[in-house]
N, C-alpha and C positions, 0 to 999 in steps of 0.2 A: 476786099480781103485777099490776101496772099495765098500765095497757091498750095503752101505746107501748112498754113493754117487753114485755108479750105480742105483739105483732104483729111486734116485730123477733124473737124465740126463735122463733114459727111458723115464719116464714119461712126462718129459720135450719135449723130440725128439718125442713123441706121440700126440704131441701138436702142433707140429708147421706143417704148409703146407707141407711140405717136406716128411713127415713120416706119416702122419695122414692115418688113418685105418691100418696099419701093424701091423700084431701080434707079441704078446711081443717077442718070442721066435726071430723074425728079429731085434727086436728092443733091446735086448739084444746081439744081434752078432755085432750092431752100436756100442755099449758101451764098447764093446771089444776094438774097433777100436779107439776110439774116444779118443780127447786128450782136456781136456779144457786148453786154453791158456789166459794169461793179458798183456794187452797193454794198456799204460799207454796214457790221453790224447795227440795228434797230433802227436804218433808215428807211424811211417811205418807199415804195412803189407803186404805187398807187392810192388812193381812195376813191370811196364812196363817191358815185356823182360826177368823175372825172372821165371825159371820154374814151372810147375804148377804141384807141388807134391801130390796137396790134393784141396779140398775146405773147405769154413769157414759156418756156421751160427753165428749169432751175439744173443747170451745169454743174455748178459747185455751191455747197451750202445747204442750208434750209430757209424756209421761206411759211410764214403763218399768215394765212388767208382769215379775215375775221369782222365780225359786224362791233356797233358798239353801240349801246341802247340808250334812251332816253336819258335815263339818269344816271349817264357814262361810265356802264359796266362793257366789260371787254369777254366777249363771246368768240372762242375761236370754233372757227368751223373747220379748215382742215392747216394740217400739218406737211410741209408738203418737202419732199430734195431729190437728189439727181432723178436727171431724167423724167422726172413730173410736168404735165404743165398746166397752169395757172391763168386766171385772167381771158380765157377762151371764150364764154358763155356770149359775149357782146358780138363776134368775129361776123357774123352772117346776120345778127339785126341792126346793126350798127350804130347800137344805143351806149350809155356809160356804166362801166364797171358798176356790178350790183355791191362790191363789201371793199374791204380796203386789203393790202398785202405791205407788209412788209417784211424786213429780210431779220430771222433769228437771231444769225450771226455773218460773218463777211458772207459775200455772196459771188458769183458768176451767173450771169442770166443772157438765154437766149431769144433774144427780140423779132419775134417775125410781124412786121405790117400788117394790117387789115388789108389795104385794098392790093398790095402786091402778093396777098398769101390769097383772097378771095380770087387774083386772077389767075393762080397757080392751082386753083380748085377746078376751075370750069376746064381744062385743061386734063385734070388727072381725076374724075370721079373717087378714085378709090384715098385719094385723100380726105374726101369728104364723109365715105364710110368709115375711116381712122379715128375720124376728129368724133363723128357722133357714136361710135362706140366708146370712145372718155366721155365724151357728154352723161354718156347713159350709165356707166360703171358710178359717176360723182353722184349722179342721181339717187342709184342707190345707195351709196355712202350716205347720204342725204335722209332717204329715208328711214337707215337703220338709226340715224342720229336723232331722228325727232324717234322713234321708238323709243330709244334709248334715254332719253332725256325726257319721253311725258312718260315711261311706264315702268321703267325700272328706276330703282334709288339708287344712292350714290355707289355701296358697297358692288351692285352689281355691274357696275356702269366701269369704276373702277377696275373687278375681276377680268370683264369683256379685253380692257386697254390692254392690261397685261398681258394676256392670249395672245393679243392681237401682234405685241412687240416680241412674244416668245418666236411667233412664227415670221416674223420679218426679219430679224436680229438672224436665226437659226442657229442659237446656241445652245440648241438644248436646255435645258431649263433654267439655265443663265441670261438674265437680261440686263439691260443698262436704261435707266430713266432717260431718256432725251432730251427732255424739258425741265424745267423748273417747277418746281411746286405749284408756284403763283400761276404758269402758264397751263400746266395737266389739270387745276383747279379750272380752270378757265375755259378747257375742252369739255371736261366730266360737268360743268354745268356748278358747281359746287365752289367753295373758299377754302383756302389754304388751309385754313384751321381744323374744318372737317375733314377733308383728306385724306393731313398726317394724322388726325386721329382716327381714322379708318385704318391705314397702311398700319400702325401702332397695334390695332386691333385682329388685322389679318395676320400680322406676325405672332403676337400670342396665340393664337387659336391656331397654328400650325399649318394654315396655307403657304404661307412664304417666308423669307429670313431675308432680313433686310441689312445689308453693310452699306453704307453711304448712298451712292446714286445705282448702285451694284444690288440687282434681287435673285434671288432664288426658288424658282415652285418646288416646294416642298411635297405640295396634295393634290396635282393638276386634276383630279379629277372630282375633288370639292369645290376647287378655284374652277372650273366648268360648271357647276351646276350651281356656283352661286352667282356667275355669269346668266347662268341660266332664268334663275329663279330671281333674282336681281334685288334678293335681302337677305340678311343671317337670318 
């Protein structure tokens, strides 16, 4: 990699969760390492079953991490873009990717090897406290999603998303969809059909007001407790 192109990826990998606080000098032996790669809107990155040579951060873009079940439904597990990374869980067993990834829309992805990132571990411990601190944040992402999907229904599951993009977005009670119907169906567990007719529902009853992919909380503190309670 070139040396202005090295210097912008450092400072980039200095930035995101993953590498935050590590000295340049580690944070240049990543840039060694490091491969950026492009994937072009809804192309693969992996799948299920496929060896887990390396892991990803996602630079530019987004990227849906996702299983697909027996009788080829499409479960997304997480949502993922900059500065995220992905694909990690395999790094230290050195077994194959457990779900599949691939990219929402165009992409930019940062490649770091298994055995050249695992020797850059034994080398920098507090690498390996970085990496399993994501390990254990995904975990619990993990376990609020099986909560979320065996104990509350749609309406509430729904509510929760919302919140959850009011306080990422930080528009104040302006949000923007980020997916698709088909795909936010797909996270919440649920079909397109019920959904929109939930979102339909939550706009009459005065929680929110819906203009195209564009919402508005109206009642943040009914849309919290129906989060909460996880039915009307």
């Amino acid at each position: 990699m070139e040396g202005e192109q090295c210097k912008s990826l450092l400072q980039w990998l200095g930035g995101t969760s993953l590498f935050a606080g590590m000295d340049d000098a580690y944070l240049q032996d990543l840039c060694g390492i490091a491969m950026v790669v492009s994937y072009r809107r809804r192309a693969t990155i992996f799948t299920a079953g496929d060896p887990g040579y390396g892991f990803y951060l996602v630079k530019e873009g987004r990227v849906k991490v996702y299983m697909i079940s027996a009788d080829g439904k499409e479960q997304i597990l997480h949502i993922l873009g900059p500065g995220e990374p992905f694909g990690e869980a395999p790094v230290f067993a050195g077994r194959s990717f457990p779900a599949h990834a691939a990219a929402l829309e165009d992409c930019r992805l940062v490649f770091l090897p298994r055995d050249a990132f695992v020797d850059l571990v034994t080398r920098n411990p507090s690498l390996a406290l970085n990496l399993l601190a994501v390990l254990s944040q995904r975990l619990r992402q993990f376990a609020r999603m099986v909560d979320s999907l065996s104990l509350k229904e749609v309406p509430g599951r729904l509510a929760a998303h919302l919140l959850l993009l009011s306080r990422r977005q930080a528009n104040g009670d302006e949000l923007e969809l980020e997916l698709s119907k088909t795909q936010l169906a797909s996270l919440l567990g649920t079909i397109p059909e019920t959904l929109s007719r939930i979102l339909r529902k939550l706009q009459k009853a005065g929680y929110i007001r819906i203009e195209g992919a564009k919402i508005t909380i109206v009642d943040r503190q009914r849309l919290a407790e129906l989060a909460e309670i996880g039915k009307f």
